[in-house]
N, C-alpha and C positions, 0 to 999 in steps of 0.2 A: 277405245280399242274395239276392233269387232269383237260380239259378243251373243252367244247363241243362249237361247234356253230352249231346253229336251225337257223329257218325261221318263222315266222309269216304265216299260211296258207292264200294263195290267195283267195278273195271273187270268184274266176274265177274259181276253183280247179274242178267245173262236166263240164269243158271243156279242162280237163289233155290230156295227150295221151296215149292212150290205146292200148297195143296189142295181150292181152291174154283173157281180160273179156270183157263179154258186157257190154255197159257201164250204169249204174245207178243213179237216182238222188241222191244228197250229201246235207246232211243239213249240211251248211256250219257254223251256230252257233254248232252242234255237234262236228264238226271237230276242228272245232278251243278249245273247252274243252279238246277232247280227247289228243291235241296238245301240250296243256296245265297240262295234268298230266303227259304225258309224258317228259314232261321238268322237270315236279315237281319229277319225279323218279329218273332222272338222279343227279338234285341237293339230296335228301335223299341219295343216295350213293357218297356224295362226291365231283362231278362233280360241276366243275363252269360253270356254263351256260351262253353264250355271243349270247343272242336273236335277229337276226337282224328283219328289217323292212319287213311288207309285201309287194310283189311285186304283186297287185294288176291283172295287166297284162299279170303275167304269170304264167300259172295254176297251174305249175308241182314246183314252183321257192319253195315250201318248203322241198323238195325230196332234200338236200344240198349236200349229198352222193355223188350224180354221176357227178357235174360238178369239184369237189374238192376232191382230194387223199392226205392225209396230211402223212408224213414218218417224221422217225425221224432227217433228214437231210434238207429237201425238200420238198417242195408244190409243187404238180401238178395241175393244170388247163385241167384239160381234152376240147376234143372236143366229144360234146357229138354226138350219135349215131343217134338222132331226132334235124335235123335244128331248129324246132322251138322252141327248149331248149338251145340255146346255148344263147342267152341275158344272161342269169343266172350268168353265167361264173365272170362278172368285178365287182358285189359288194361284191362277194366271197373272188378274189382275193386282193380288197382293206382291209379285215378283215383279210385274216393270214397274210399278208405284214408286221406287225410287230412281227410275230411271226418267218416265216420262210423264208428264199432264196425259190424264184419261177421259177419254168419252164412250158412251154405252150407245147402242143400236137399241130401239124402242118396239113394239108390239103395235103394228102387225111387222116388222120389217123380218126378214128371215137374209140370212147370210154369212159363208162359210168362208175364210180365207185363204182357204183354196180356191174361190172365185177371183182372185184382187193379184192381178199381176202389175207392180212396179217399173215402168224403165226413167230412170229421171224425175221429169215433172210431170209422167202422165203415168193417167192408174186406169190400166181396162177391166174391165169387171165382167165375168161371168153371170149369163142369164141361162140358169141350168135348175135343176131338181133342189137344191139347195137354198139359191139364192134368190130373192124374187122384185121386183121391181120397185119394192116400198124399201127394200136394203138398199139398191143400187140408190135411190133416194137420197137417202139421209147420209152416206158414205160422201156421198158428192155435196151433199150439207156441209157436212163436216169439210170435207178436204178444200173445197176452193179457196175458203177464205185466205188459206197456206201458197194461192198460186197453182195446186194442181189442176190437170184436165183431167176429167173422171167420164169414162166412155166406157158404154156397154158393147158386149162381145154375146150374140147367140150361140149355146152348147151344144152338141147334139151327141150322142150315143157315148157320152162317155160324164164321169162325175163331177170336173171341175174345168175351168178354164186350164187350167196349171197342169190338167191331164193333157191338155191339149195341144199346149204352148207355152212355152220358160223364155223368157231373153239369154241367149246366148252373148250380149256383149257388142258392140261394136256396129251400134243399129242395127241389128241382128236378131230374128227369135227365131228357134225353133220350136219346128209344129207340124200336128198332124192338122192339114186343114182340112179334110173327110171329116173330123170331129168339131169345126166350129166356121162362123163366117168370117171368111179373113178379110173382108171389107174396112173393118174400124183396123185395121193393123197396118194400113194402107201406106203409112210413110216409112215403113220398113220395113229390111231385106227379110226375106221369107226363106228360108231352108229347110225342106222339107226332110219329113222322118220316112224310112225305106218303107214301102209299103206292108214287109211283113214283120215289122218293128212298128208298131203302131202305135204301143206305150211308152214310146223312147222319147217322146217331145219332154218329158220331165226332169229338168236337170238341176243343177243347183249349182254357178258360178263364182266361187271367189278367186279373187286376185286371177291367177293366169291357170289356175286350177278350175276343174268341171267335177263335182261328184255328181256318179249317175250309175246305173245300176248293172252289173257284169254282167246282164242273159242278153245287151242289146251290142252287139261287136262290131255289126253294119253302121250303127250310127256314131259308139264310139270313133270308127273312121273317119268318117263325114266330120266331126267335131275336131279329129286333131290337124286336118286341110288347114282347119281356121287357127294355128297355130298353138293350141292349146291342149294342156296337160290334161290327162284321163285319171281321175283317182275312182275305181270302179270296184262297188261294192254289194256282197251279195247281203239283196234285202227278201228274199225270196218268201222267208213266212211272213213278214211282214205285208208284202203283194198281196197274201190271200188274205188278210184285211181290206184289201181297196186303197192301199198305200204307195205311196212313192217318195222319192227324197228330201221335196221341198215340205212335206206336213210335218214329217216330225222333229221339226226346231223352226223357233221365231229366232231370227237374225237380224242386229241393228248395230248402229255405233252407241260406244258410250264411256263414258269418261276414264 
């Protein structure tokens, strides 16, 4: 069955790491509600939800996205792109240990998965602040031998490919292409985010359902043209982390 794992936000979380917004105070009883419907959305479509514990100590440790890439073969442990997020990494890895064979990303490679978007059998990779050419590397090591294509994507002004660009379904991404080269995305359709929603390329598609986040209502439109359900949620303290809806849960199949 599909199957998420979340994080418990950190009591620590307005001492994240930042490197696109100023940084803001976070009521962190907010956060942890909006956290909390967010989990309750993913269960209403379906989704078993496997919660783990807050890491009180580490700001960023509910962003599960980027130290953890789950495939349908394989678990990767990235190395992430900011030293003082890499703790993160070993109670991640001890929670898909039952579910998948694991591989570790190696020194020098740096890489967040938030960089690593999935459609089928190809995997684009973000070349941003994060991630750096020795990760895009060893990811595409790792994945071919599976049959994937593994293709770098240039970032620009914004933190992650996934800031950028989410598949929408249906040979389909959206994106803001201001934020990256849309060159490597080339054999599919392009639907751009309104120009003054420029955070809205971030969505998170299951079944005929879109979770995405209630400040963007221009793009929600744009999304339900394409015949799809809007389940829209406000992550707002979470934002002034540097957050969006695809970091904070890894989602895969599993028995």
């Amino acid at each position: 069955m599909l199957t998420a794992l979340t994080r418990a936000v950190s009591r620590s979380l307005g001492s994240c790491e930042l490197t696109w917004h100023a940084r803001q105070e976070i009521d962190i009883d907010l956060a942890n509600e909006q956290h909390r419907q967010y989990e309750r959305s993913l269960e209403d479509l379906g989704v078993r939800v496997i919660s783990l514990p807050e890491q009180s100590e580490m700001p960023d440790a509910v962003f599960v996205e980027d130290p953890l890439i789950v495939f349908d073969e394989v678990a990767i442990i990235t190395r992430m792109g900011v030293a003082s997020r890499r703790a993160e990494s070993e109670s991640l890895a001890e929670a898909i240990a039952p579910f998948r064979p694991m591989r570790r990303l190696r020194d020098p490679a740096t890489l967040d998965g938030g960089d690593v978007m999935r459609i089928g059998r190809d995997v684009f990779v973000g070349s941003s602040s994060r991630t750096n050419a020795e990760g895009f590397r060893q990811l595409k090591e790792e994945l071919e031998p599976f049959g994937y294509s593994v293709r770098p994507v240039t970032v620009r002004g914004c933190l992650h490919l996934k800031s950028a660009c989410c598949a929408l379904g249906n040979d389909t991404i959206l994106a803001n292409t201001a934020w990256l080269d849309p060159e490597p995305l080339r054999n599919y359709g392009i639907i751009e985010v309104p120009a003054d929603e420029p955070g809205a390329a971030n969505i998170l598609r299951i079944g005929n359902s879109v979770i995405m986040p209630a400040c963007f209502p221009q793009t929600q439109k744009k999304i339900r043209t394409e015949g799809l359900d809007i389940r829209a949620v406000d992550i707002s303290e979470l934002m002034k982390a540097e957050a969006a809806v695809t970091c904070s849960s890894v989602i895969f199949r599993a028995a």
